[in-house]
C-alpha positions in Angstrom: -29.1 91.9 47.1 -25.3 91.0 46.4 -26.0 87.7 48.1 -29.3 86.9 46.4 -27.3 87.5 43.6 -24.1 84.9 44.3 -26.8 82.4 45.9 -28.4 82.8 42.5 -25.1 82.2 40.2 -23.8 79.5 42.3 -27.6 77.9 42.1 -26.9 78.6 37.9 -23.6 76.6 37.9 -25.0 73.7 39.9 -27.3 73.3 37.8 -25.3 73.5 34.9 -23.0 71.2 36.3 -26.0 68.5 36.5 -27.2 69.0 33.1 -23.7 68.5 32.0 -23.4 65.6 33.8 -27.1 64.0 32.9 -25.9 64.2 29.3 -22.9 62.9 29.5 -24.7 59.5 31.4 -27.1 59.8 28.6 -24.3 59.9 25.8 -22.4 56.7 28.1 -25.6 55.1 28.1 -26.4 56.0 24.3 -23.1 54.3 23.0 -23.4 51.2 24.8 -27.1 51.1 23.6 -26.0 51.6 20.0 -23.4 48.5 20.3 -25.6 46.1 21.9 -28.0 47.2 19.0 -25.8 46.2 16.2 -25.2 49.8 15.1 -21.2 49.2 15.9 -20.5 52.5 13.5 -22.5 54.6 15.1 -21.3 53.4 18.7 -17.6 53.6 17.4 -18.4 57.5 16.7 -20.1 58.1 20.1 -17.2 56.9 21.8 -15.1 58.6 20.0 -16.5 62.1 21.3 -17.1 60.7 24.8 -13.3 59.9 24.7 -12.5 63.5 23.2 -14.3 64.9 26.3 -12.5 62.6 28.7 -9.8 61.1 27.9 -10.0 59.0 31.3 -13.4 57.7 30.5 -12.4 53.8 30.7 -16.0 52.7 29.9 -15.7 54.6 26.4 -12.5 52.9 25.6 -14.3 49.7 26.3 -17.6 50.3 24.0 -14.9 51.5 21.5 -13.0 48.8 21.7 -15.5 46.4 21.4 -17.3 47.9 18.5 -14.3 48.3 16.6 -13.8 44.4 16.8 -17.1 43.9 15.4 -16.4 45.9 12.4 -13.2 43.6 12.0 -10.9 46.6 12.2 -8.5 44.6 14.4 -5.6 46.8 14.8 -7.0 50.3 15.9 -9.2 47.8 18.3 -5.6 46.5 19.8 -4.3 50.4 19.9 -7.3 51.9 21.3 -7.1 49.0 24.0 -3.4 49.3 24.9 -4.5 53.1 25.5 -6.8 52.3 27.9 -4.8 49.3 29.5 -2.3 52.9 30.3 -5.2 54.0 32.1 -6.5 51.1 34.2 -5.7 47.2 33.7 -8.9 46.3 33.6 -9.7 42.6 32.9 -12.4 43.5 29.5 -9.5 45.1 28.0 -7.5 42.3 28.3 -9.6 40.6 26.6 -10.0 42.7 24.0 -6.1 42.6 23.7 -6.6 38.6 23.8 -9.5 38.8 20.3 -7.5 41.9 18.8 -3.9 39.6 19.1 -5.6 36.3 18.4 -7.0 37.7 14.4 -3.5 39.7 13.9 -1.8 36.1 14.3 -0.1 36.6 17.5 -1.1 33.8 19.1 1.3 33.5 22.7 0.2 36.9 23.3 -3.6 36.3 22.5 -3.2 33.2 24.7 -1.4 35.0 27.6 -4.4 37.8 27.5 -7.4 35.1 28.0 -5.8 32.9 30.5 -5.0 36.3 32.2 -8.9 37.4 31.3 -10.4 34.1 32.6 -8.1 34.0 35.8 -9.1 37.7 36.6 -13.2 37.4 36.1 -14.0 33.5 35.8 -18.0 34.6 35.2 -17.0 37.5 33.1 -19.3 38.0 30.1 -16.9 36.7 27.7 -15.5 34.0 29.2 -16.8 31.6 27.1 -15.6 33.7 23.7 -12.4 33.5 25.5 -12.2 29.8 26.1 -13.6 29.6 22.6 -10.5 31.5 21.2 -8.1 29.8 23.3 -9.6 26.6 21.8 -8.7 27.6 18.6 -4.9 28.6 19.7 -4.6 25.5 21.1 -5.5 24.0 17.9 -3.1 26.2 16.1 -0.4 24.2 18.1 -2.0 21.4 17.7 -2.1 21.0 21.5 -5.4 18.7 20.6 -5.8 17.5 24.3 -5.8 21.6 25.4 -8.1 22.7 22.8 -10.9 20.0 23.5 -10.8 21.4 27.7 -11.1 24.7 26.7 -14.0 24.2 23.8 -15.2 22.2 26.4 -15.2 25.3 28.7 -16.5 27.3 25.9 -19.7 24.9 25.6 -20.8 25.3 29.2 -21.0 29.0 28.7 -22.8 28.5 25.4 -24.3 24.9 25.0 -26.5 25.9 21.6 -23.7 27.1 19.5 -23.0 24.2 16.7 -20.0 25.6 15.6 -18.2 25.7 18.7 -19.7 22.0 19.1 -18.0 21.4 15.1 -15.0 22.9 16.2 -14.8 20.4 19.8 -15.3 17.5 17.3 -12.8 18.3 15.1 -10.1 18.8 18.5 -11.2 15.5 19.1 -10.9 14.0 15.3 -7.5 15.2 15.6 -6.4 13.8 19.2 -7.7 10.4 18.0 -10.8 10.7 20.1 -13.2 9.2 17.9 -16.4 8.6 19.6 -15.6 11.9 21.7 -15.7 13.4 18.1 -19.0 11.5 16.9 -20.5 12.7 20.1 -19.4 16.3 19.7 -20.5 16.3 15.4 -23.3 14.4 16.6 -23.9 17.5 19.0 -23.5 20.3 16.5 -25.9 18.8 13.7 -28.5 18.2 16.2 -28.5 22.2 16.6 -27.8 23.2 13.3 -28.3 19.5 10.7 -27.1 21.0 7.4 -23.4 22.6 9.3 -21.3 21.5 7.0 -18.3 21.2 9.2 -19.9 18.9 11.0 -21.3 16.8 8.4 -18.1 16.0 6.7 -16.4 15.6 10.4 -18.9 13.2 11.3 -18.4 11.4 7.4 -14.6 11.0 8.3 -15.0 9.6 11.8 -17.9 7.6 10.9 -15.2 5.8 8.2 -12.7 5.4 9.9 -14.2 3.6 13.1 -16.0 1.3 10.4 
């Protein structure tokens, strides 16, 4: 009877344990739903608890992390992320550490983080956000010559987004590139023709090769 008994209690906490462990897949699963939904709020607060139940839980961080940037609160984005760099370097938190640096204006150590973030997973999925940011660092230091590789980079990884095309032209206006820069403009209106960036670009170059 005693050992029906244990056989029955160890039998309990099994399955306790696997309940446990079923929702707490199905809460890891539920935040990263929520983010890729849009709801980056609700996804922030998921994580949150998820993190408060294990403070290990490196996939949390990264939901967190990433949601926070979407609701453009770019420092607890950077703090959260250099908490879980403590716990494992792993490449998407570098990243996050490059977009979280690169909107506070630190721009060598935003630059260090994607060239660290591209070197570690070259078909990550945001690789081409990265080479788009480091575009715009380079542009910063008007490094023009830098910035047009790395938009160029950018583009392969997203070939229908006009502003990134804009932004190409306008590293190439500024390096004295000017049918590179009527080809890029040229580019961007054909995806999006009333881009304003790319309108005027395309005014200016078309002028001056006149």
């Amino acid at each position: 009877m005693r050992a029906r008994l244990l056989r029955g209690a160890a039998f309990l906490v099994l399955g306790l344990a696997l309940l446990s462990a079923a929702f707490a897949q199905a809460a890891k699963t539920d935040a990263l739903k929520l983010y890729l939904d849009g709801k980056s709020e609700e996804a922030r607060v998921a994580t949150l608890a998820e993190i408060a139940a294990d403070p290990q839980n490196i996939e949390a961080y990264v939901v967190l992390c990433w949601s926070l940037l979407d609701l453009e609160r770019w420092a607890d984005a950077e703090n959260y992320a250099l908490k879980a760099y403590a716990i494992r370097r792993d490449p998407r938190v570098v990243e996050i550490l490059g977009e979280a640096s690169f909107m506070l204006g630190r721009n060598e150590a935003s630059l260090r983080y994607f060239q660290s973030y591209v070197a570690a997973l070259p078909e990550g999925t945001r690789v081409g956000v990265a080479y788009y940011h480091m575009g715009e660092l380079y542009l910063r230091q008007a490094r023009f010559s830098h910035a047009d590789i790395a938009l160029t980079a950018a583009l392969q990884f997203a070939p229908s987004n006009a502003r990134w095309w804009a932004r190409l032209g306008w590293a190439r206006e500024k390096a004295n590139d000017t049918q590179g820069a009527l080809r890029a403009y040229g580019e961007a209106l054909r995806l999006d023709p009333r881009l304003e960036d790319a309108l005027l670009g395309k005014e200016r170059v078309a002028a001056r090769a006149r």
